[in-house]
C-alpha positions in Angstrom: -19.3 138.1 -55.0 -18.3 135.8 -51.7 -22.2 135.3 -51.7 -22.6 134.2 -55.2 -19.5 132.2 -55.1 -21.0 130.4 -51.9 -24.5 129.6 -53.8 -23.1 128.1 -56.9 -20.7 126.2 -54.9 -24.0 125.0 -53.4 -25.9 124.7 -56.8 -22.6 122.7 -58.4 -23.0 120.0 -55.7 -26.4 119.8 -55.5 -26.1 119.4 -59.4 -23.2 116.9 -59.1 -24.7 113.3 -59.0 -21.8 110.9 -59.4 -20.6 109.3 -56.1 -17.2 107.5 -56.9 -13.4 107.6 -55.1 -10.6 107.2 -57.6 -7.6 106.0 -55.3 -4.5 107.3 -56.4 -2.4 106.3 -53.3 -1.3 103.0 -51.9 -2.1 103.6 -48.4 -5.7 104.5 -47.9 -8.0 101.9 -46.1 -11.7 104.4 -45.9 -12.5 107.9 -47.6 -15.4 109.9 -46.5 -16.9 111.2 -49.8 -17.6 115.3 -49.5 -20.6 117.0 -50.3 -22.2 120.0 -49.7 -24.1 119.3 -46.1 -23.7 115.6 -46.8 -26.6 116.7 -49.4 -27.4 113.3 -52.3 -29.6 113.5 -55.1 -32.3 111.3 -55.4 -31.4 109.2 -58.6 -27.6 110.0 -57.8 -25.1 107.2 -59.1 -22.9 105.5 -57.1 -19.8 103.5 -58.6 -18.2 101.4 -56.3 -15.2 99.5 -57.8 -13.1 96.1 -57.5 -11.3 96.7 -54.1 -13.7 98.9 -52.7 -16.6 98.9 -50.4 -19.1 101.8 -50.0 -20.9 102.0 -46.7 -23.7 104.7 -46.1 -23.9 106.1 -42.6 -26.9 108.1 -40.8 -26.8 110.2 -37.6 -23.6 107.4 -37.2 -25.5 104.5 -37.4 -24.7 102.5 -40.2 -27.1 102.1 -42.8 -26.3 100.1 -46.0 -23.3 98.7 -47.6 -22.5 98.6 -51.2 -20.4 95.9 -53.0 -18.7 96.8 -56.3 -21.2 97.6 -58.9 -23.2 100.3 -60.0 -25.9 102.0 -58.5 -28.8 104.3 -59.1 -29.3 105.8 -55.2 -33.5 105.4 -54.5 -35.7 103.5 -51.9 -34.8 100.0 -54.1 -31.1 100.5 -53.8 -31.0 101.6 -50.0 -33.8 100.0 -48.5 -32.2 100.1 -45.0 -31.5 103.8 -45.8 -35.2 104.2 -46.5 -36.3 102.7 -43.5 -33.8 104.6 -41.0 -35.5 107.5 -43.1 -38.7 106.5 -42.4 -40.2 107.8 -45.9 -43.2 105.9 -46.9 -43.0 107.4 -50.8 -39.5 107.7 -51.8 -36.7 110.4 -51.9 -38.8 113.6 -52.8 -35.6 115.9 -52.2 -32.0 115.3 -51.5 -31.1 113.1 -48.6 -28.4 113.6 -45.8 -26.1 110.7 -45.6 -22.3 110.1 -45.2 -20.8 107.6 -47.7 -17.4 106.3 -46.7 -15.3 104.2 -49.3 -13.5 101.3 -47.7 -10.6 99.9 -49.6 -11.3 95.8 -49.3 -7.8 95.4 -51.5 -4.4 93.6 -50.2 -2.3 95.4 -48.5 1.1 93.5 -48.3 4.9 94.3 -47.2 3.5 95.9 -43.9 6.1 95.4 -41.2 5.8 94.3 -37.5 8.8 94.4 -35.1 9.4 94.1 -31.0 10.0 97.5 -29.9 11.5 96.1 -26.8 13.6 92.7 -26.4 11.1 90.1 -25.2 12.8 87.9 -22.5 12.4 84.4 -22.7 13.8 80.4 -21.2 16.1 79.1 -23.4 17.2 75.4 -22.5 20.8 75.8 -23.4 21.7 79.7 -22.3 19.2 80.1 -19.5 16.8 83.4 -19.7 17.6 85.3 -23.0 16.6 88.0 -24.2 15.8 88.3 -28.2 14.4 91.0 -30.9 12.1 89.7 -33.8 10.3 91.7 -36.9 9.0 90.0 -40.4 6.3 91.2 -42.7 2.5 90.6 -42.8 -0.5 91.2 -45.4 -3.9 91.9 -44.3 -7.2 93.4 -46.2 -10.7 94.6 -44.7 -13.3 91.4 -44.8 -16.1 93.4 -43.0 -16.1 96.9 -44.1 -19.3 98.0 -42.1 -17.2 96.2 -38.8 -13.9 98.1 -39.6 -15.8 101.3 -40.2 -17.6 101.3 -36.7 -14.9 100.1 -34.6 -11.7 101.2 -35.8 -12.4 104.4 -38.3 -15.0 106.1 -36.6 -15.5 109.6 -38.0 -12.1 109.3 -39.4 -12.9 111.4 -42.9 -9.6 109.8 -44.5 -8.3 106.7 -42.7 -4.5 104.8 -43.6 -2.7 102.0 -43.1 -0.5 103.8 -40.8 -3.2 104.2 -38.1 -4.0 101.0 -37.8 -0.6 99.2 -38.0 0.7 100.2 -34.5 -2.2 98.2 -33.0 -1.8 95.5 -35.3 1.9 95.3 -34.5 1.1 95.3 -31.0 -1.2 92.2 -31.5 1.3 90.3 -33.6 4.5 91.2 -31.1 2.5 89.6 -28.1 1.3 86.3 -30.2 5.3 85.6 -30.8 5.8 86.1 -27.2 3.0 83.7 -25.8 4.2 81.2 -29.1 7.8 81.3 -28.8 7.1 80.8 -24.8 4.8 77.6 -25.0 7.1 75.7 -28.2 10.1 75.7 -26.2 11.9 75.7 -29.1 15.6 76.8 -28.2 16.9 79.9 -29.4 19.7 78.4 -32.2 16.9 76.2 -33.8 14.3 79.1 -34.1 15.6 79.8 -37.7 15.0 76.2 -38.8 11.0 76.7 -37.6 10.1 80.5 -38.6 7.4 78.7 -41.2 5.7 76.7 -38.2 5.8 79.3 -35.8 4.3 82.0 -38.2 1.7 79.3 -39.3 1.0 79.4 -35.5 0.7 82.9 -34.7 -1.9 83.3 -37.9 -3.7 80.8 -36.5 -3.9 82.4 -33.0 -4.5 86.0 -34.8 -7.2 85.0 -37.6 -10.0 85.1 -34.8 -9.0 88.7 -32.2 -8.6 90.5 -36.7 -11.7 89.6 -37.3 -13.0 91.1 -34.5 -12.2 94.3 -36.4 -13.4 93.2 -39.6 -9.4 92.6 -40.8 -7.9 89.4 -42.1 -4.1 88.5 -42.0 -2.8 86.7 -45.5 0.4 86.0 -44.7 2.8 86.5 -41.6 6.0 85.5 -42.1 8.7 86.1 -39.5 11.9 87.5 -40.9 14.6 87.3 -38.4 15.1 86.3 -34.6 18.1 87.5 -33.2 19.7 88.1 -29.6 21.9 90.8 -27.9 25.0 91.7 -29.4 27.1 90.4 -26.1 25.0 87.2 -26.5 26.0 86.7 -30.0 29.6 87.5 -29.0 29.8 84.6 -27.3 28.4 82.8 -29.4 30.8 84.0 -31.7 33.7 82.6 -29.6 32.0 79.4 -29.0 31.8 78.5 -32.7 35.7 79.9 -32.8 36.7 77.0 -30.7 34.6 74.3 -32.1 36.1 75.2 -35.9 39.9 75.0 -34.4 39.6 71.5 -32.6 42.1 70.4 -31.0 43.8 73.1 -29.1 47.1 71.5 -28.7 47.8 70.9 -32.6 46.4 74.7 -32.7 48.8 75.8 -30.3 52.1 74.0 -32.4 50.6 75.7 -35.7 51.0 79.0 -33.8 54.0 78.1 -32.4 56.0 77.4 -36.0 54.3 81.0 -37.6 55.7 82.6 -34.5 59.0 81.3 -35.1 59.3 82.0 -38.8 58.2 85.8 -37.9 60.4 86.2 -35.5 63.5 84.8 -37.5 62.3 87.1 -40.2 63.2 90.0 -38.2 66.3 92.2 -39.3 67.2 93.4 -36.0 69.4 92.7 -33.6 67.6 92.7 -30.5 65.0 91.4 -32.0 66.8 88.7 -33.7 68.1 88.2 -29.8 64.5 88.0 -28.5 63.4 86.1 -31.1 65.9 83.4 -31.1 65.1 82.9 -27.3 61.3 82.9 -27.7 62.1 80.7 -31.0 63.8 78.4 -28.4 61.3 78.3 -26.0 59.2 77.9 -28.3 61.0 75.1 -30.4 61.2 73.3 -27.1 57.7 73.3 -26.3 56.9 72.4 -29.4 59.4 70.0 -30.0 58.3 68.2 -26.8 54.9 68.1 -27.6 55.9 66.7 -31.0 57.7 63.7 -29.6 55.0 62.8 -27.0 52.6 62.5 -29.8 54.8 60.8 -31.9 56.2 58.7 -29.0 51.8 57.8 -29.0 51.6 57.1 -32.7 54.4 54.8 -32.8 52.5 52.7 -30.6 51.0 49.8 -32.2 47.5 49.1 -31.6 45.8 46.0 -30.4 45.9 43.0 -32.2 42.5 42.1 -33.5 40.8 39.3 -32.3 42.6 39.1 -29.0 41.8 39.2 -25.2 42.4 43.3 -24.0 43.7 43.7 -20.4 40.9 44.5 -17.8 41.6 46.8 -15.1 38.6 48.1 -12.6 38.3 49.9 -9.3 36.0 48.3 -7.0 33.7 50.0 -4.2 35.0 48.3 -0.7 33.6 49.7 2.2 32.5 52.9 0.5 35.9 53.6 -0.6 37.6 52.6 -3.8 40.0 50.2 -4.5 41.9 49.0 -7.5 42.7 49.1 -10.2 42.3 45.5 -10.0 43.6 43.1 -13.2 41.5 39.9 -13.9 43.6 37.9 -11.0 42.7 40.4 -8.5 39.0 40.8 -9.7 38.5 37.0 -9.5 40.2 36.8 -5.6 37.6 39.2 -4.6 35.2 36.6 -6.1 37.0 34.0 -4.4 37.0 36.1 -0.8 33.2 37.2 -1.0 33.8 41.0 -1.3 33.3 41.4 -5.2 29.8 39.9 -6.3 27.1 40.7 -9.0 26.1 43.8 -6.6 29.1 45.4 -6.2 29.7 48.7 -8.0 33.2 48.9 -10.1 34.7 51.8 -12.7 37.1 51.7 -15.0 38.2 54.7 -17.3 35.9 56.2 -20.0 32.7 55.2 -17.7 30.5 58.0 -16.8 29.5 57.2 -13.2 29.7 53.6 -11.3 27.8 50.5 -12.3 27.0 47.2 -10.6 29.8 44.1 -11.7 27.0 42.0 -12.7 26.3 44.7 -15.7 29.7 44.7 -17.1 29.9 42.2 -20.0 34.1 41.7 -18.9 33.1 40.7 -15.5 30.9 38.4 -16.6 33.2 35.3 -16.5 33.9 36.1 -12.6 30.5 34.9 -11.7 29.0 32.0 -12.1 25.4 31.8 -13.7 22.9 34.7 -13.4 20.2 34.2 -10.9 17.0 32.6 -11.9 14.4 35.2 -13.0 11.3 35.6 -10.4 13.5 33.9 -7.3 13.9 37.5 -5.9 17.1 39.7 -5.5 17.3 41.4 -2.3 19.0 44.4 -1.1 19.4 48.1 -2.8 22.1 49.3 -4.7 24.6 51.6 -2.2 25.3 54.6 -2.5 28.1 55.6 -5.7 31.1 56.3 -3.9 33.4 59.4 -5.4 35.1 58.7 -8.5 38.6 58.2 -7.9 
């Protein structure tokens, strides 16, 4: 009976002349089509639809590839088959031949992701070390390429066993990008669309080496270690309470009004000390900045006080008032060379620069005559 079974198993495929793959999964990229000893009628049809590419292999050389259509299998239809055949009058009997469906579709929503932080120069924090994943769609463009150099023998080949590799590939373009733009970690959100246009760009030519094309690559999310954003964290704390002094008075008056809510009596004792304390902190603090704000400020229009410190013998000397600036003048040691400060300048500057000092001097040299000597050294700021 096993023997009987065996031959009409046989007889059924021999028999069987419709070549086709209905693909009822979302995952597949190449099915190898079974038959009996690889066995195809002459004559045999082969239906090859939208999304799908159907490449013939001999003795695993490639020998044709179909487009969608439909096809009547003979010497006109698979003339390269023919020839690897080397049959001068046709298919007289069936012919051995493996016939692989490739999927050419879109496959979208696959994911890519650093397995390991990648460690990188970040102008503002110094070496950081940040995680990155996103989304990418790809589809085969050369079937025949994809077949010989990533499927193989592979009788049913997925997305699965490819997108490691791919990953891989896409994980070290972000790291070579992200290196060479520079860009510092906090403004990497506000470029994910030029950065991703980049790494397509870098990635379009080492795909189609295996007969793939990326769509789309979009980078999702960039983010750093959780101590890292901790700080960060912190940081952004401080900058959204300001000034630390009002925020230290605003605690102050909620701690007193807990405190005097208290029912008990050694609490009512501690907190009417700490209130005091705290009252007379606060109160302090109060009447200094009122003390400030009472202050009126300048007139408009009117001449402001000018008080510098001037570099005399490498050491500084002041703060000088307008008299004391101009007997300087008068005595030779203050000139257009000499460097001065006054508060709110960052480092010192020559007298001749300063548009107060200007008065002290009389007219600016004449352009061309020639200045001589080198600015000295910037003594320490007072």
């Amino acid at each position: 009976m096993s023997g009987s079974m065996s031959i009409w198993d046989r007889l059924k495929h021999e028999f069987i002349d419709i070549i086709e793959f209905l693909d009822d999964t979302s995952n597949t990229l190449v099915y190898r089509f079974d038959r009996y000893r690889n066995e195809i009628k002459n004559g045999a049809r082969l239906i090859v639809r939208e999304g799908q590419a159907a490449c013939f292999v001999r003795e695993g050389q490639l020998a044709d590839v179909k487009t969608p259509g439909t096809y009547t299998l003979d010497t006109k239809n698979l003339p390269l088959l023919g020839t690897l055949l080397g049959w001068k009058y046709g298919f007289e009997s069936p012919f051995k031949a493996e016939v692989y469906f490739v999927s050419t579709r879109t496959f979208t929503d696959l994911k890519w992701g650093t397995a390991n932080p990648i460690m990188m120069r970040d102008p503002e924090f110094g070496p950081v070390r940040v995680r990155a994943f996103g989304t990418y769609a790809m589809r085969v463009s050369d079937p025949g390429v994809f077949l010989k150099k990533i499927v193989g023998t592979d009788g049913r080949f997925t997305t699965e066993e490819i997108t490691t590799q791919l990953r891989n590939l896409i994980v070290s373009r972000f790291a070579d990008i992200v290196a060479q733009s520079k860009v510092p970690v906090l403004d990497l959100a506000g470029n994910y669309d030029k950065l991703s246009g980049f790494m397509g760009g870098k990635m379009k030519a080492e795909f189609g080496e295996f007969g793939i094309e990326v769509l789309q690559l979009l980078i999702e999310n960039v983010s750093l270690p959780p101590e890292v954003e901790a700080a960060l964290d912190k940081r952004t704390s401080m900058g959204v309470i300001g000034n630390l002094n009002v925020f230290t008075q605003f605690q102050t008056a909620e701690a007193i009004r807990d405190a005097a809510k208290n029912p008990g009596t050694a609490g009512s004792f501690i907190g009417l000390g700490l209130g005091q304390a705290m009252a007379g902190g606060m109160v302090g603090a109060m009447g200094n900045a009122q003390q400030a704000t009472m202050a009126p400020p300048p007139v408009p229009g009117t001449p402001q006080a000018i008080s510098f410190f001037v570099a005399l013998n490498g050491q500084p000397s002041g703060p000088m008032d307008a008299a004391g600036l101009a007997a300087q003048v008068s005595g030779g040691a203050l000139s257009r060379e000499t460097l001065v400060w006054r508060a709110g300048m960052s480092t010192w500057a020559m007298a001749g620069s300063m548009t107060e000092l200007a008065g002290l001097f009389g007219p600016p040299p004449v352009p061309g005559a020639g200045l001589g000597g080198g600015v000295p050294p910037v003594p320490p700021a007072p």
